[in-house]
N, CA, C and O atoms as a DFTB+ gen file, in Angstrom:
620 C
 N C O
     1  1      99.415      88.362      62.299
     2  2      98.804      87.766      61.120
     3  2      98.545      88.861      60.088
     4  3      97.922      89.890      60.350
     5  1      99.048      88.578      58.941
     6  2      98.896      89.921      57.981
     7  2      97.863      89.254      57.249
     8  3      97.627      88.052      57.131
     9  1      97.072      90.654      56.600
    10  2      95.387      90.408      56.550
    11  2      95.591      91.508      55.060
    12  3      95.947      92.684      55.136
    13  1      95.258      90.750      53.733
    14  2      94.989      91.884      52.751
    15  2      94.053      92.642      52.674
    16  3      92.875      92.363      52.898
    17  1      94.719      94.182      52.189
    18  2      93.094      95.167      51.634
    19  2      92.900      94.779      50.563
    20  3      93.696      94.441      49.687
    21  1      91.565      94.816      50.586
    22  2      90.743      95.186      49.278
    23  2      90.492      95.958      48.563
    24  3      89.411      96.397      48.955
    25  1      90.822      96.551      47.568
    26  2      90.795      97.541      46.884
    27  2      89.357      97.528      45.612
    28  3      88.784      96.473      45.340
    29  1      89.098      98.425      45.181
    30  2      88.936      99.949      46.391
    31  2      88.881     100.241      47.472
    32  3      88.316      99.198      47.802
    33  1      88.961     100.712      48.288
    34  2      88.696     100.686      49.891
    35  2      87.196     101.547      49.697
    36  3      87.641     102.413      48.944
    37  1      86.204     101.792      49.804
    38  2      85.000     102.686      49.607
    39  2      84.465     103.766      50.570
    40  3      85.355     103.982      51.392
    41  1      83.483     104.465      50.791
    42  2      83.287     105.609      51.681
    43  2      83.320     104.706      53.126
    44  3      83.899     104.713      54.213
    45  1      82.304     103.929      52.388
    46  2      81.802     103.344      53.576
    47  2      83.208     102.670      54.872
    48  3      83.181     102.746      56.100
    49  1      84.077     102.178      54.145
    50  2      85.092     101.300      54.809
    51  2      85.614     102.582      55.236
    52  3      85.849     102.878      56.408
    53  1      85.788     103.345      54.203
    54  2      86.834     105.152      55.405
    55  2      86.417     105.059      56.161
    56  3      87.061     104.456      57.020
    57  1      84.865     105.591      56.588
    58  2      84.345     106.261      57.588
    59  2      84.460     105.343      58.891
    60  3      84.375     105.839      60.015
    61  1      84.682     103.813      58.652
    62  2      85.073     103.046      59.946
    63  2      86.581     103.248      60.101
    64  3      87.070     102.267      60.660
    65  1      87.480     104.181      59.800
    66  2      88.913     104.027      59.655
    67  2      89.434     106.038      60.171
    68  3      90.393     106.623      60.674
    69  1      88.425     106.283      59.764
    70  2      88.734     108.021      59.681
    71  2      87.306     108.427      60.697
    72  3      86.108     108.145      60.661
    73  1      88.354     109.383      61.742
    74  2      87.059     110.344      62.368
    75  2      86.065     111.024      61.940
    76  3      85.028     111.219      62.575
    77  1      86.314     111.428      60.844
    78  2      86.028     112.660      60.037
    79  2      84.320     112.168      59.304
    80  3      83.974     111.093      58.812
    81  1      83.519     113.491      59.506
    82  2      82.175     113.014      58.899
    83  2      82.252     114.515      57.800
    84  3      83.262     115.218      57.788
    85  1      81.060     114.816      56.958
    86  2      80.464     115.388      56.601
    87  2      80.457     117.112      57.298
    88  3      79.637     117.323      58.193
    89  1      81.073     117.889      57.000
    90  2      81.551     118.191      55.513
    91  2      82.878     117.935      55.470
    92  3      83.379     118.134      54.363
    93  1      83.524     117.600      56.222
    94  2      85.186     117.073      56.685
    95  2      85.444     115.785      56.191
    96  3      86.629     115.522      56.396
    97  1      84.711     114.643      55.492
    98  2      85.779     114.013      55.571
    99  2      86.024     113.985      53.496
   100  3      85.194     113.608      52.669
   101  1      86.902     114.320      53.339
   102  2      87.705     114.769      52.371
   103  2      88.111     113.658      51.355
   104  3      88.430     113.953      50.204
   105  1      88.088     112.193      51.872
   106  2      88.462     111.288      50.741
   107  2      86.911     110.051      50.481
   108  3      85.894     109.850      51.144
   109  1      87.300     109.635      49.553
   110  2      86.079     108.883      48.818
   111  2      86.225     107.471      48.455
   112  3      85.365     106.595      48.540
   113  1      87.645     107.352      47.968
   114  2      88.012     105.922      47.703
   115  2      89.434     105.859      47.645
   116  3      90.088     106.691      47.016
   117  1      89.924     104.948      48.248
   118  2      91.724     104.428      47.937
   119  2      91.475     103.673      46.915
   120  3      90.428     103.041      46.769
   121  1      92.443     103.687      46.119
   122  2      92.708     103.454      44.743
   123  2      93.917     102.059      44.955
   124  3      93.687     100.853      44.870
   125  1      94.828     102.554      45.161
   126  2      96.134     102.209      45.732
   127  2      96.870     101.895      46.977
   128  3      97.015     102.770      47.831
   129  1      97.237     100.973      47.099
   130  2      98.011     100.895      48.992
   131  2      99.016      99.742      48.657
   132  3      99.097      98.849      47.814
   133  1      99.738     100.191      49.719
   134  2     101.418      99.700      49.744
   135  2     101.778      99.505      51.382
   136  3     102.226     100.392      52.109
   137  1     101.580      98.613      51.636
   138  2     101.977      98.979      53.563
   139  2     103.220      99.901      53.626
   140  3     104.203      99.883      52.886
   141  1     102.993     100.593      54.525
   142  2     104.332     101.266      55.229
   143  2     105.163     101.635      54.464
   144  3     106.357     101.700      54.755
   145  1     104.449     102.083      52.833
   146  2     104.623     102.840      51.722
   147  2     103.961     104.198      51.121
   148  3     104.422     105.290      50.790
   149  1     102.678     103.623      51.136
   150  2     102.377     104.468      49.927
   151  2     100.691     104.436      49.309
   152  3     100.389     103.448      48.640
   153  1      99.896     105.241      49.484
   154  2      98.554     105.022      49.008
   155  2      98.370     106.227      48.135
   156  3      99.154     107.177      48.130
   157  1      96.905     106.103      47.134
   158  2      96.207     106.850      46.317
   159  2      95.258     106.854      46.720
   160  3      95.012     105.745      47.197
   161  1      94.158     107.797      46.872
   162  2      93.213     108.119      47.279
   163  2      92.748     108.963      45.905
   164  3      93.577     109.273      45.050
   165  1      91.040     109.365      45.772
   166  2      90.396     110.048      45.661
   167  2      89.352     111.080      46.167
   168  3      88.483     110.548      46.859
   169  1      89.202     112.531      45.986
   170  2      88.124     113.076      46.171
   171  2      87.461     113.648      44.801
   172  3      87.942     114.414      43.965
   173  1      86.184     113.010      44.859
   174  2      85.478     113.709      44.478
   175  2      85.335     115.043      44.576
   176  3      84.671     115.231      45.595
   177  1      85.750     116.665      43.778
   178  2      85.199     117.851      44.194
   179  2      83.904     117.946      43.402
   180  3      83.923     117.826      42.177
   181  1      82.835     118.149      44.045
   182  2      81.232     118.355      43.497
   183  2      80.882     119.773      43.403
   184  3      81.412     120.338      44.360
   185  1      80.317     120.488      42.781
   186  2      79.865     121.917      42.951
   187  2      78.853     121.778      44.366
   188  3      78.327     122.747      44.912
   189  1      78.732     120.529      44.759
   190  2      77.581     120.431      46.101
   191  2      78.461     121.342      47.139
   192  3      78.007     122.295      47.772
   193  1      79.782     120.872      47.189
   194  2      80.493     121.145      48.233
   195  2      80.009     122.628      49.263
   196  3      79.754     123.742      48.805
   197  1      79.984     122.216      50.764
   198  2      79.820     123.534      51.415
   199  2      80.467     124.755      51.553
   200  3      80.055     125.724      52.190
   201  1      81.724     124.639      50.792
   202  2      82.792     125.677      51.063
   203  2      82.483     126.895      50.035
   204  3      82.527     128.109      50.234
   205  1      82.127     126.093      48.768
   206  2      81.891     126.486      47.575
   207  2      81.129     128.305      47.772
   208  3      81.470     129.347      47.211
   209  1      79.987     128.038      48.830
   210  2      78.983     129.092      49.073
   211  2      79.787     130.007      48.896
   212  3      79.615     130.656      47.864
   213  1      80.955     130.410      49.812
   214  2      82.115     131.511      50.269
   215  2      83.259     131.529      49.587
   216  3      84.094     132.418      49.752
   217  1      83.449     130.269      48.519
   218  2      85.008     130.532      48.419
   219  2      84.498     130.517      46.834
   220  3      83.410     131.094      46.843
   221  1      84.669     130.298      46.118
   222  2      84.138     132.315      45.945
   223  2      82.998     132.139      45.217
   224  3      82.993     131.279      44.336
   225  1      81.697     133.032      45.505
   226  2      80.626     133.191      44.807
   227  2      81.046     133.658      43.690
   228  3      81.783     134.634      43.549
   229  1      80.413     132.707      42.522
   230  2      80.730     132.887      41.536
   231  2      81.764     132.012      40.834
   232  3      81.518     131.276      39.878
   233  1      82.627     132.132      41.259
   234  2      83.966     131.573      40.760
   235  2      84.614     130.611      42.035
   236  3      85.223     131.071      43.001
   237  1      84.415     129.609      41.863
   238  2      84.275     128.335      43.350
   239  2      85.848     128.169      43.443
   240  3      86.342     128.433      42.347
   241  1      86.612     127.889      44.202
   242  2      87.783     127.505      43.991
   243  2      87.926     126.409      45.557
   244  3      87.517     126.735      46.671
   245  1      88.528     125.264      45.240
   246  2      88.426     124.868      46.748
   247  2      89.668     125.109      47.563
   248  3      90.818     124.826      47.227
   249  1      89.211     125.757      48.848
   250  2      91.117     126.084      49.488
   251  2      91.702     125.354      49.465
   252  3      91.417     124.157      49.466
   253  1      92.769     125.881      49.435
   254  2      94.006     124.892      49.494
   255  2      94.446     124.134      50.967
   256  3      95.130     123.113      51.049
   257  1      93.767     125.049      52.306
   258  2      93.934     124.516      53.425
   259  2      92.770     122.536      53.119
   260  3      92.971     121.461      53.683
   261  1      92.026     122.785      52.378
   262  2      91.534     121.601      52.542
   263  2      91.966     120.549      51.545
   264  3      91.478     119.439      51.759
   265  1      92.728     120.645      50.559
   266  2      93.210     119.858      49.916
   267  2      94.080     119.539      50.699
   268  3      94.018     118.326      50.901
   269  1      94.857     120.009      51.241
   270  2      95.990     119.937      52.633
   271  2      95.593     118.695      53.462
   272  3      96.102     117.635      53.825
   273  1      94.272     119.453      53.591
   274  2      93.771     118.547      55.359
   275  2      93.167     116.411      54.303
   276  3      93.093     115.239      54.673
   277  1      92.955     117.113      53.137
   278  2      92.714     115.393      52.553
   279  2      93.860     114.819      52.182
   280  3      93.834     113.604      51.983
   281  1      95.076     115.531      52.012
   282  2      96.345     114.603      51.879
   283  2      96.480     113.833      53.209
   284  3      96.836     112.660      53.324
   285  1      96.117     114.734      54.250
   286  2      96.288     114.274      55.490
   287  2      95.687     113.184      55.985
   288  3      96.287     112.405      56.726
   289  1      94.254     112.999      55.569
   290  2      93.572     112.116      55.995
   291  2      93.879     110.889      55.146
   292  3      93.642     109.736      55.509
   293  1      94.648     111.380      53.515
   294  2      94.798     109.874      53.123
   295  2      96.221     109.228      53.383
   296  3      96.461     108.124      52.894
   297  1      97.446     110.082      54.363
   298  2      97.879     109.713      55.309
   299  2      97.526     108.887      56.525
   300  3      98.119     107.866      56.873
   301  1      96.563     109.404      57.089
   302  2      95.522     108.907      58.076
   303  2      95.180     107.381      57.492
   304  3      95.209     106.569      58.417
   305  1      94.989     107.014      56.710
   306  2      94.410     105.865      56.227
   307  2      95.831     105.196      55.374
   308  3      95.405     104.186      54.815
   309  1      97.145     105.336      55.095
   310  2      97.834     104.426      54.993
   311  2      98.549     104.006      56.143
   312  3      99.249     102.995      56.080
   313  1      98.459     104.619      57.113
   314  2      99.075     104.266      58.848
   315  2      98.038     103.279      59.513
   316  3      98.327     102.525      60.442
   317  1      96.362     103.413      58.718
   318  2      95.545     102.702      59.966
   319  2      95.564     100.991      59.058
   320  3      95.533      99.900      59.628
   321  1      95.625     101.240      57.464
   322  2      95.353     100.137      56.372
   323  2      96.559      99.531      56.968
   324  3      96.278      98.642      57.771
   325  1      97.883      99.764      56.803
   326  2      99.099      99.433      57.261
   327  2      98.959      98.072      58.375
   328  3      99.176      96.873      58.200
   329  1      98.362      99.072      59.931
   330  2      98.294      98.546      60.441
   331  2      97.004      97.181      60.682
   332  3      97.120      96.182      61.392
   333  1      95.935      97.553      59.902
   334  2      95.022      96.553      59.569
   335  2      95.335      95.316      58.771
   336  3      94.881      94.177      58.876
   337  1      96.190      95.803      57.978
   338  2      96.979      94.796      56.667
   339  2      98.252      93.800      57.800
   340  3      98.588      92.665      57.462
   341  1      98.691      94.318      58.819
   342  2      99.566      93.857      59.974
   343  2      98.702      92.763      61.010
   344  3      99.191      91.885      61.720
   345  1      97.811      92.989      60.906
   346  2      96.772      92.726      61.931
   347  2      96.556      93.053      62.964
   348  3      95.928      92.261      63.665
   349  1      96.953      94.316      63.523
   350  2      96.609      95.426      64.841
   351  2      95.046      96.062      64.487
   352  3      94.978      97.059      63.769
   353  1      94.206      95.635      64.854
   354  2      92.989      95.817      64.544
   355  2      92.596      97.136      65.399
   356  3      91.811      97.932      64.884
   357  1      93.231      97.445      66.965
   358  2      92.748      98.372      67.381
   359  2      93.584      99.968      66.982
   360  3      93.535     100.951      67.721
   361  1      94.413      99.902      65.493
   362  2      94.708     100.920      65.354
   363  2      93.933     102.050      64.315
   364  3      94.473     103.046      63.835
   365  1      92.266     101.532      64.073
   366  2      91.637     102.064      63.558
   367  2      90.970     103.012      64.733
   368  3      90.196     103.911      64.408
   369  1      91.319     102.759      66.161
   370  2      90.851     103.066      66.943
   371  2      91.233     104.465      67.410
   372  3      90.448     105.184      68.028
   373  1      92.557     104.839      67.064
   374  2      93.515     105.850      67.554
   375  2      93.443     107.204      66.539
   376  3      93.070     107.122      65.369
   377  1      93.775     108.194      67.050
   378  2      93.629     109.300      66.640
   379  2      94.538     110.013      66.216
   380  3      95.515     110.021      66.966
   381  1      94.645     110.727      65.166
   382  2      96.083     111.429      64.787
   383  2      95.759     112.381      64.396
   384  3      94.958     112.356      63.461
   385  1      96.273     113.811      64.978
   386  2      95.993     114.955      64.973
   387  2      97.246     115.572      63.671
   388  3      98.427     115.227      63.721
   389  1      96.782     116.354      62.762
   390  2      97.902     117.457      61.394
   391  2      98.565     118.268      63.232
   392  3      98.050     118.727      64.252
   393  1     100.074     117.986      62.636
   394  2     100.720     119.105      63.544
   395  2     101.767     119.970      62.838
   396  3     101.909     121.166      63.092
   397  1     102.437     119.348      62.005
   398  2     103.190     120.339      60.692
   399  2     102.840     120.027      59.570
   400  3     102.703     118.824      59.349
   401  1     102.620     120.844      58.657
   402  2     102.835     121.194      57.743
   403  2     103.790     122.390      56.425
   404  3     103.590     123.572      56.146
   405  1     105.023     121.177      55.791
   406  2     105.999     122.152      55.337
   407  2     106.149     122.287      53.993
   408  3     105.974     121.227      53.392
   409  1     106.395     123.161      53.361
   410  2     106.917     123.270      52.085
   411  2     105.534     123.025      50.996
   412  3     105.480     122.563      49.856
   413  1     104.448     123.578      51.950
   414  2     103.478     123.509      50.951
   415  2     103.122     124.536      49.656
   416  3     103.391     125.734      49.735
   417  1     102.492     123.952      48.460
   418  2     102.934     124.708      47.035
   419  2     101.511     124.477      46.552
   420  3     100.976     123.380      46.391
   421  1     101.220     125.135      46.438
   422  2      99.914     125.318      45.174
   423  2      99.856     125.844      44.151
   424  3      99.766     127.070      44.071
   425  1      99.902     124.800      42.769
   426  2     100.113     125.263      41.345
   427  2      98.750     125.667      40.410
   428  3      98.714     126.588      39.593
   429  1      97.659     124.752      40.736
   430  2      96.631     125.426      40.080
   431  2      95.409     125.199      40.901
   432  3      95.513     124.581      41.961
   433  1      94.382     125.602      40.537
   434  2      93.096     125.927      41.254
   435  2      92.073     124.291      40.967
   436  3      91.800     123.732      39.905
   437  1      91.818     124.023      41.994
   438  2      90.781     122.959      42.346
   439  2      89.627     123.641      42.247
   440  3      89.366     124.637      42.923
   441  1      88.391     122.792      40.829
   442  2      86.936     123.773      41.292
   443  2      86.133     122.512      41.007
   444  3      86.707     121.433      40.860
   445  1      84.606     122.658      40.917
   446  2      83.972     121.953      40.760
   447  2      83.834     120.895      39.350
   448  3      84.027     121.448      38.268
   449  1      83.509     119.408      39.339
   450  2      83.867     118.672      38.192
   451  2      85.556     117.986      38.650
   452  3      85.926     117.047      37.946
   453  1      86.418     118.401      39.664
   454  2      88.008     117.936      38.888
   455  2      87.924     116.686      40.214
   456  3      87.521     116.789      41.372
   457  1      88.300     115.912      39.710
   458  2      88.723     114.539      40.929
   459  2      90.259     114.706      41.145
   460  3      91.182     114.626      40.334
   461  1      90.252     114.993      42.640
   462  2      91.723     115.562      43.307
   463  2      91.984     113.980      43.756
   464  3      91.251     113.299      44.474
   465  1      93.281     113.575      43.108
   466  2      94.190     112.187      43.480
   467  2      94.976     113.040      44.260
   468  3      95.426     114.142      43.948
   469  1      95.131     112.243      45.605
   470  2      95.587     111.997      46.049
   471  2      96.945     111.191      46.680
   472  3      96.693     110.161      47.305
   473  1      98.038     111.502      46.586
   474  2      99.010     110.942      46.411
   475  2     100.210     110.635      47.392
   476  3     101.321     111.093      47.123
   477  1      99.981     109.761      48.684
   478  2     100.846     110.415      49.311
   479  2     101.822     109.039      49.963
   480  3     101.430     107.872      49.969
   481  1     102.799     109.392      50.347
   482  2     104.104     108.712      50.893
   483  2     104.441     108.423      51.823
   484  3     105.292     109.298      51.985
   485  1     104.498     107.575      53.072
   486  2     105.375     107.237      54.133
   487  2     106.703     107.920      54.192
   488  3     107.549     107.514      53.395
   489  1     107.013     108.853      54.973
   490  2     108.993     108.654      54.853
   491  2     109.575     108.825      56.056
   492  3     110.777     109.091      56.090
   493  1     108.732     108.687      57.396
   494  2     109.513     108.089      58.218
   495  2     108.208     107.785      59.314
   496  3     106.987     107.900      59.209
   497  1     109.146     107.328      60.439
   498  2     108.093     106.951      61.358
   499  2     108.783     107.451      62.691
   500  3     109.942     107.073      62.858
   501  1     108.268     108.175      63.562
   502  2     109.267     108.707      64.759
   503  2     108.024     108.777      66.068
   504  3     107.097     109.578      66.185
   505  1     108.419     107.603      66.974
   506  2     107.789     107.190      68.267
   507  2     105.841     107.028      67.549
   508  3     105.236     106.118      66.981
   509  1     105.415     108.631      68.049
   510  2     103.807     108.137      67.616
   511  2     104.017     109.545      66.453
   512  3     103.599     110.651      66.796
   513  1     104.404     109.434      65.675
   514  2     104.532     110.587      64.583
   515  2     104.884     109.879      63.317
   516  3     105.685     108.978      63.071
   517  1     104.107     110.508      62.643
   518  2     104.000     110.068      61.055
   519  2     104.892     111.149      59.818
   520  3     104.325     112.234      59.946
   521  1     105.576     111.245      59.141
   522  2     105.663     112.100      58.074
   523  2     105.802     111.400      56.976
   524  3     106.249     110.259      56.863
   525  1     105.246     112.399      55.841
   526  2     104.249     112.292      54.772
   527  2     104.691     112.977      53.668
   528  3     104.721     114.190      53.875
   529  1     105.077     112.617      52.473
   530  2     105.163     113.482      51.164
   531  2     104.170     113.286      50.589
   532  3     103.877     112.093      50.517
   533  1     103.463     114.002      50.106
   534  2     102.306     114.162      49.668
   535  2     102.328     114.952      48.281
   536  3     103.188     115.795      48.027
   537  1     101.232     114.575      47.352
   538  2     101.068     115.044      46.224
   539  2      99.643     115.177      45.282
   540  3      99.390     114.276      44.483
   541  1      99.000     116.005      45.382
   542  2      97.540     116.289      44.949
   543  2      97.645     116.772      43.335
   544  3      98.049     117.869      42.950
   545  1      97.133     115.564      42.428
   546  2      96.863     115.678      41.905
   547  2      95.245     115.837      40.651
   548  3      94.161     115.438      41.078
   549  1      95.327     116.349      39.415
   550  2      93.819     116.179      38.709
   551  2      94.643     116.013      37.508
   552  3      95.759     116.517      37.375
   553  1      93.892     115.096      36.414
   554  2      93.907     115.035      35.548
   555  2      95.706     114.370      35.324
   556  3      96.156     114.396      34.178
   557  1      96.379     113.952      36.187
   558  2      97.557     113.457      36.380
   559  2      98.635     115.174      36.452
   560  3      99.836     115.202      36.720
   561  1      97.985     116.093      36.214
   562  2      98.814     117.631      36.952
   563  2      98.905     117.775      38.301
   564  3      97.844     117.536      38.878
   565  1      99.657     118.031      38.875
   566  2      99.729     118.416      39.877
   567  2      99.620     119.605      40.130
   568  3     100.227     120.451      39.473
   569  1      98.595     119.990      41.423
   570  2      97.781     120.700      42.131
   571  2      98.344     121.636      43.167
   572  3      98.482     122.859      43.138
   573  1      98.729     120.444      44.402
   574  2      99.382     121.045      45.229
   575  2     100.545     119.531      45.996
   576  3     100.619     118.305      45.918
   577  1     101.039     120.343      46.487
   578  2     102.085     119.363      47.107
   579  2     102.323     119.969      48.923
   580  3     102.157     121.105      49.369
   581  1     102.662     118.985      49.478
   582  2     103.146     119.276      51.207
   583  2     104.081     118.051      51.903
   584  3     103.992     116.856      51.620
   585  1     105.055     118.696      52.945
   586  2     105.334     117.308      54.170
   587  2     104.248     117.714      54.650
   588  3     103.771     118.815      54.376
   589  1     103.669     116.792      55.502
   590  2     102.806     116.550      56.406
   591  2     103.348     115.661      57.526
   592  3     103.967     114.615      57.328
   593  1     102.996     116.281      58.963
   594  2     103.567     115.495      60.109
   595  2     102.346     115.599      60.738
   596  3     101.707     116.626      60.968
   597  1     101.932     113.881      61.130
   598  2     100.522     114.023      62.191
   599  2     101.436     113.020      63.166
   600  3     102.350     112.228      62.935
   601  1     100.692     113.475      64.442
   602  2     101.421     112.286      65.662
   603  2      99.627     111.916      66.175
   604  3      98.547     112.407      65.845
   605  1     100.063     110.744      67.181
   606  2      98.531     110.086      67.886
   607  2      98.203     110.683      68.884
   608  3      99.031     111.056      69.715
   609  1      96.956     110.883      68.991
   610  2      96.818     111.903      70.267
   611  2      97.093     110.839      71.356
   612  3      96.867     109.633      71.263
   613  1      97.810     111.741      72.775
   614  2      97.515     111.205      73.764
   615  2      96.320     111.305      74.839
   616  3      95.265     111.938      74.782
   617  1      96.930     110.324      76.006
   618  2      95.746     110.792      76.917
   619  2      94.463     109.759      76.703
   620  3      93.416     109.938      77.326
């Protein structure tokens, strides 16, 4: 039985969909969704952020490993919406661990004030493995870009 999202999708609906809490979980709202296509996501970057302390006093920049890890998670959330929009309800249940990451590019600096879109792609599906074109954008520039491959944990 296929079941529509609602859009926005909100924190609140992630956090039943994504492992990830505080200071990890990296997205804020889906914007956009496409089954077994294609979603938009947002993060909010806040000067609150915890990373901020270290990366760099003074001059904040947010790593790029974590813009990385939120493409990932809004990967994470077009595989679980997908399957919610399908009506497999227990695949909010399952876990998917980042295992590659290729051809990643970082063009300009993420700091406090910029809302990082999120942009990312389905492009294949292999047994319990996902890959992902991905595209982080602000202000409609692009930020950074990656493939991303997560598979489901076993066990």
């Amino acid at each position: 039985m296929n079941q529509t999202v609602q859009l926005p999708v909100d924190v609140r609906a992630i956090e039943k969909m994504l492992p990830h809490r505080y200071p990890f979980l990296l997205v804020d709202r889906v914007v956009e969704f496409e089954p077994r296509k294609r979603i938009v996501a947002f993060k909010n970057v806040t000067c609150n952020e915890p990373f901020f302390t270290g990366h760099f006093p003074g001059n904040p920049v947010m790593p790029g490993v974590l813009i990385i890890e939120a493409l990932a998670q809004a990967g994470g959330l077009l595989t679980t919406l997908t399957a919610k929009s399908e009506g497999d309800e227990r695949e909010g249940e399952k876990l998917f661990y980042l295992v590659k990451v290729d051809n990643a590019k970082f063009t300009r600096q993420v700091v406090p004030g910029d809302r990082l879109e999120l942009d990312v792609e389905l492009k294949r599906v292999i047994r319990n493995m996902a890959m992902y074109a991905a595209i982080a954008r602000v202000d409609g520039e692009q930020v950074a870009c990656a493939e991303i491959l997560c598979a489901e944990a076993q066990g």
